[in-house]
C-alpha positions in Angstrom: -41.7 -81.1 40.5 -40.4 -78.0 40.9 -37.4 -76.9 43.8 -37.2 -73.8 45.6 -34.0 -72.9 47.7 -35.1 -70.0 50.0 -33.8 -67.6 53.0 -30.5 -67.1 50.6 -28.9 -63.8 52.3 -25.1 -64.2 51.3 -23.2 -63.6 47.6 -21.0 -66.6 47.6 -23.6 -68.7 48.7 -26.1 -67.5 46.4 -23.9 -68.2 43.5 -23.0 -71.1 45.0 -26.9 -72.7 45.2 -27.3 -71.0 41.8 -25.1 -73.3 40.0 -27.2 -76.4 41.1 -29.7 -74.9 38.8 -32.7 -74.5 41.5 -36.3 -73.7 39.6 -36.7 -70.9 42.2 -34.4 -69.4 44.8 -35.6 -67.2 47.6 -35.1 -63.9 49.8 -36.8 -63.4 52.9 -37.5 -58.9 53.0 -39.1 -59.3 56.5 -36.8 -57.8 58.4 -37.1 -59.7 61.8 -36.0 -62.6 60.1 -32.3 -64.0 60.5 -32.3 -65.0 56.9 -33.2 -60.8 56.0 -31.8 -59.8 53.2 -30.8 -56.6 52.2 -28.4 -56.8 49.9 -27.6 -56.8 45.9 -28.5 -60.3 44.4 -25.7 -61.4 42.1 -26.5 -62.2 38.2 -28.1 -65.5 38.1 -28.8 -67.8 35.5 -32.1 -66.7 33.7 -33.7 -69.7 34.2 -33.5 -68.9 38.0 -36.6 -67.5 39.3 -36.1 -65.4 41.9 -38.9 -65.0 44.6 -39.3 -62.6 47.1 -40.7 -63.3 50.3 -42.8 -60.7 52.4 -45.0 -60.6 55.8 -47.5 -57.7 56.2 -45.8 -55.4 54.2 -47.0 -52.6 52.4 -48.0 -52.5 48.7 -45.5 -50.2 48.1 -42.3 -51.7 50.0 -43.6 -55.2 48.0 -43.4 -53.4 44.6 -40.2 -51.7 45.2 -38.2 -55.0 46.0 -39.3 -57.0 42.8 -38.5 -53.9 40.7 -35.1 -53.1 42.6 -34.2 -57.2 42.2 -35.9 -57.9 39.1 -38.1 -60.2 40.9 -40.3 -63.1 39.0 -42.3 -64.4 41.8 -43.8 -62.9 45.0 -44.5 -64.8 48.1 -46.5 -63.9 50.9 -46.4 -65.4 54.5 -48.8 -62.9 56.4 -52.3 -62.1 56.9 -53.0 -60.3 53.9 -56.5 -60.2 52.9 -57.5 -61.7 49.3 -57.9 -57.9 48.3 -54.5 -56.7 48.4 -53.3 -59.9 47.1 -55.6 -58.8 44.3 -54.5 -55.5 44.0 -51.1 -56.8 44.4 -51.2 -59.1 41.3 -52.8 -56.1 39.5 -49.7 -53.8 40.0 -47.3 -56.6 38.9 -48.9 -57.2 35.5 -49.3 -53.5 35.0 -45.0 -53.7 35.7 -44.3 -56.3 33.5 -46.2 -55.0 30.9 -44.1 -51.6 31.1 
């Protein structure tokens, strides 16, 4: 089983949650949401996952937040269709090759 601690939006809290040693931890960019965040993610343990969550965004605003926080997972909550989540996964593994 693996546990994921999302909507994290606050520093101290962050670093807080990180030292439980979650598998993933999570930050909403949807900006309607309370939990937005929009902020600097503090250094986490490396065996912290982090995992950004998006609705309806654009390709590009999805691929600037995972390279601008060193994102390891992507999580979509809108009504994207199954070919930009296809294009999607094709932009992240031409990133992480680079």
């Amino acid at each position: 089983m693996k546990l994921k601690i999302c909507g994290m939006k606050y520093p101290e809290n962050i670093l807080e949650v990180g030292a439980l040693l979650p598998d993933y931890m999570g930050f909403i960019f949807w900006e309607k949401s309370a939990r937005y965040f929009n902020g600097t993610i503090p250094e986490l343990i490396k065996t912290v996952k982090k995992v950004g969550v998006f609705v309806n965004q654009s390709l590009e605003e999805i691929l600037e937040k995972v390279v601008k926080h060193n994102l390891q997972a992507v999580q979509l909550h809108g009504n994207e269709s199954v070919e930009f989540v296809s294009e999607l996964k094709k932009q992240l593994s031409k990133k992480s090759k680079s």
